[in-house]
C-alpha positions in Angstrom: 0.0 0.0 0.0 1.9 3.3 -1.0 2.4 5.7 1.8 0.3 9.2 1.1 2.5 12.5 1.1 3.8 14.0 4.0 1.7 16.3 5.8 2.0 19.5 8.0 0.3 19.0 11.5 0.6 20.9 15.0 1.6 19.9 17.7 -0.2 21.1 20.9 1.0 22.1 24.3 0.1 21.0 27.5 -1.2 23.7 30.1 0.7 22.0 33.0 3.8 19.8 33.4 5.7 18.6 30.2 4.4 19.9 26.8 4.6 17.9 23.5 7.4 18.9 20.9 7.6 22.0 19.2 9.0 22.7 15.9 9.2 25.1 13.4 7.5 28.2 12.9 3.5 27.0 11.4 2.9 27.8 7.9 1.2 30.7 6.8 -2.3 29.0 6.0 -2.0 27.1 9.7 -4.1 29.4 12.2 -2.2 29.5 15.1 -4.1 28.8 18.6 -2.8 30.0 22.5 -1.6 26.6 22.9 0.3 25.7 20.2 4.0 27.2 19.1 5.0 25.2 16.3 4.2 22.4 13.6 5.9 19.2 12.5 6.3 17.2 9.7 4.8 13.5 9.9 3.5 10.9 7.4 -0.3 9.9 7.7 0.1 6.2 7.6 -2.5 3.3 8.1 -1.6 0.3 6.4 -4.1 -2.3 6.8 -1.6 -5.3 8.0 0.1 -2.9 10.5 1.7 -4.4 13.2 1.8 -1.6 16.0 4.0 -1.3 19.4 2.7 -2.2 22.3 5.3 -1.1 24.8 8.9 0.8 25.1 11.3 -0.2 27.7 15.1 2.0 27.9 17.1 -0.5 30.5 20.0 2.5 31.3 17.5 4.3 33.2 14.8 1.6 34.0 12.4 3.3 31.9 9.3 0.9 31.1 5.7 1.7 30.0 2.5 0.4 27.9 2.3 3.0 24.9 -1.3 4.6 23.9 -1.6 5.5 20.4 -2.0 9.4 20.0 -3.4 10.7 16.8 -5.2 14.5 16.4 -7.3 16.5 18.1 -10.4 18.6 16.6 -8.3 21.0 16.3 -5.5 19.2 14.4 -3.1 19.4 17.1 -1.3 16.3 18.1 -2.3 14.3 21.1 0.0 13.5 24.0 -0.4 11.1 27.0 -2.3 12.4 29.6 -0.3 14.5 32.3 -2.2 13.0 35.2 -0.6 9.6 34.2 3.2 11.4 33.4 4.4 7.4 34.0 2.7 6.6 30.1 4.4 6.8 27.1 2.8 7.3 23.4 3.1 6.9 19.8 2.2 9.1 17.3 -0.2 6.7 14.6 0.4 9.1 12.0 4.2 8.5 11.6 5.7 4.9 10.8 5.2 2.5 13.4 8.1 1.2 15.3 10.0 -1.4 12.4 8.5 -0.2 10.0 10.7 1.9 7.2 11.0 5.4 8.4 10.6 7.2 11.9 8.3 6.1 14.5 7.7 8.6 17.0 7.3 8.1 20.9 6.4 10.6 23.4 6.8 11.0 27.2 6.6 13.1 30.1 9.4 14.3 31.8 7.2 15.1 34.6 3.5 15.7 35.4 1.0 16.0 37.9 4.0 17.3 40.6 6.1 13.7 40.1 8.3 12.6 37.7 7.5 11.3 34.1 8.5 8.3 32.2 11.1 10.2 30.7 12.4 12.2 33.7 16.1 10.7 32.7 15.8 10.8 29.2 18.3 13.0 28.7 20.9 10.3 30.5 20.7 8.1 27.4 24.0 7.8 25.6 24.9 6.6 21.9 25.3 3.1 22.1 22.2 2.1 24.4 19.0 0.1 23.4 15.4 0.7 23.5 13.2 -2.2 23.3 9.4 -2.1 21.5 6.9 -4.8 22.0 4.5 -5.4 19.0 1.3 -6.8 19.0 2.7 -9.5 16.8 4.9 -10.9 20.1 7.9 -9.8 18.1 10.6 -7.3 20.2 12.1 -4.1 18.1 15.6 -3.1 19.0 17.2 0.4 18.4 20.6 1.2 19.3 20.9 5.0 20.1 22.9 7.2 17.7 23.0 10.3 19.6 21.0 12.4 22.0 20.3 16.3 21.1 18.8 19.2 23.6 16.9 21.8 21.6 15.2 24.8 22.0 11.0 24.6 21.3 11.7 27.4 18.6 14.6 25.8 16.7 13.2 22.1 17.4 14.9 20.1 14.0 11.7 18.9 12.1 13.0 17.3 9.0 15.8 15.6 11.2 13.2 13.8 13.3 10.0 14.2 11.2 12.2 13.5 7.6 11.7 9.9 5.9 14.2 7.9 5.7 15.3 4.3 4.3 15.6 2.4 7.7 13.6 2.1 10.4 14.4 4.8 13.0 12.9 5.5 16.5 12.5 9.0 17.9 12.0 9.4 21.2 10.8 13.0 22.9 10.0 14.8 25.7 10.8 18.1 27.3 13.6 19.5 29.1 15.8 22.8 29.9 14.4 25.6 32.3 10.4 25.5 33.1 9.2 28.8 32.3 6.3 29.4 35.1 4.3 32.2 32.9 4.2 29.9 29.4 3.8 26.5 31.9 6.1 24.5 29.7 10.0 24.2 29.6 11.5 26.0 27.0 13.6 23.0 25.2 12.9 19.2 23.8 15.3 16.2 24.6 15.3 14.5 21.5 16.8 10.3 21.3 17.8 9.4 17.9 18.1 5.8 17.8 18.2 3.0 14.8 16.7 -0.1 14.2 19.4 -3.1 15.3 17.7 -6.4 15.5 14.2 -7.5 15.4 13.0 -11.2 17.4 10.1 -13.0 16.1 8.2 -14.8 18.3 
C-alpha cells in the first residue's frame, strides 16, 4: 500500500507539566491557537496489516511503560499522553510504526501531575544504548541510540526527526531545559535518535 504524502500538523501544548514537541514556525495557511507554538512534519500512515507497538522499555535508566496510540485532536493538534498519568508513554499513529521503514515517534513526560514522568532521565541516554518495542505480533524491536540532542521549542529540527528515511528509525521526545512558570512548559525538547538493530520474532 503506498504511503500518502507528508503532511504538515501541529503539535499542541500542554497547560501543565511537560508539553509535547515544538518545531518550526507553522505555515502561513496554519491558524495559530494559544496553545500551540509550532508544527511538525509527519507521514499519515494506516496500512491495513500494520503491526503496532505495544510497549517501550530503555534498560540505562529503567524506563518501562505500555504505549497509547495518540493521533489528532479537533483541532489538528497532536495528542500527548495524559499528564495526570506522566508514568505513560505514546506513539504518534500518523508516523511509521516502530520497524517499520521510516521514523516512528514516541512521546513521554518528563514530569506531570508534581512527580516525575517516564522520561524524567531521558536525557541520561548515551549513543550506544537500546530501546526495546513490544509489538502486538509478540515480536521485540531493538534500536541502538545514535545520539542524544537538547533543543530549543523554537529551533526544534523537524526534517531531522519528522524526515523519511530508508531504515527504520525511533525518535524518542519529551521536554527538558528551564520551566518557564508564565508559558507552563520548559522551554527546550530532549530528542533520542536511535536506529533499528535487530528485530526477534516470536
Amino acid at each position: 500500500m503506498p504511503y500518502p504524502r507528508v503532511c504538515a500538523v501541529v503539535l499542541a501544548l500542554v497547560l501543565t507539566g511537560c508539553s509535547a514537541p515544538a518545531a518550526g514556525p507553522p505555515p502561513a495557511d496554519t491558524p495559530e491557537s494559544t496553545t500551540t507554538t509550532a508544527t511538525a512534519t509527519t507521514a499519515d500512515v494506516q496500512p491495513v496489516s500494520r503491526v503496532e507497538p505495544t510497549e517501550v522499555r530503555i534498560p540505562r535508566i529503567d524506563a518501562k511503560s505500555s504505549l497509547v496510540p495518540l493521533g489528532l485532536n479537533p483541532d489538528e493538534t497532536i495528542q500527548v499522553p495524559p499528564v495526570e498519568q506522566p508514568m505513560q508513554a505514546g506513539w504518534y499513529v500518523h508516523a511509521r510504526a516502530p520497524g517499520e521503514p521510516g521514523p516512528a515517534i514516541i512521546l513521554g513526560h518528563v514530569d506531570g501531575n508534581s512527580q516525575p514522568g517516564v522520561f524524567y532521565r531521558l536525557r541520561e541516554v548515551v549513543p550506544g544504548d537500546e530501546v526495546e518495542v513490544s509489538r502486538t505480533d509478540g515480536s521485540v524491536v531493538e534500536f541502538a541510540v545514535e545520539k542524544v540532542d537538547q533543543v530549543p521549542k523554537d529551533r526544534f529540527p523537524t526534517d531531522a526527526v519528522y524526515g523519511d528515511t530508508p531504515d527504520s528509525v525511533l525518535r524518542l521526545i519529551t521536554c527538558g531545559g528551564v520551566f518557564d512558570r508564565s508559558a507552563r512548559s520548559y522551554e527546550d525538547n530532549v530528542i533520542v535518535y536511535a536506529k533499528m538493530i535487530k528485530r526477534d520474532h516470536p
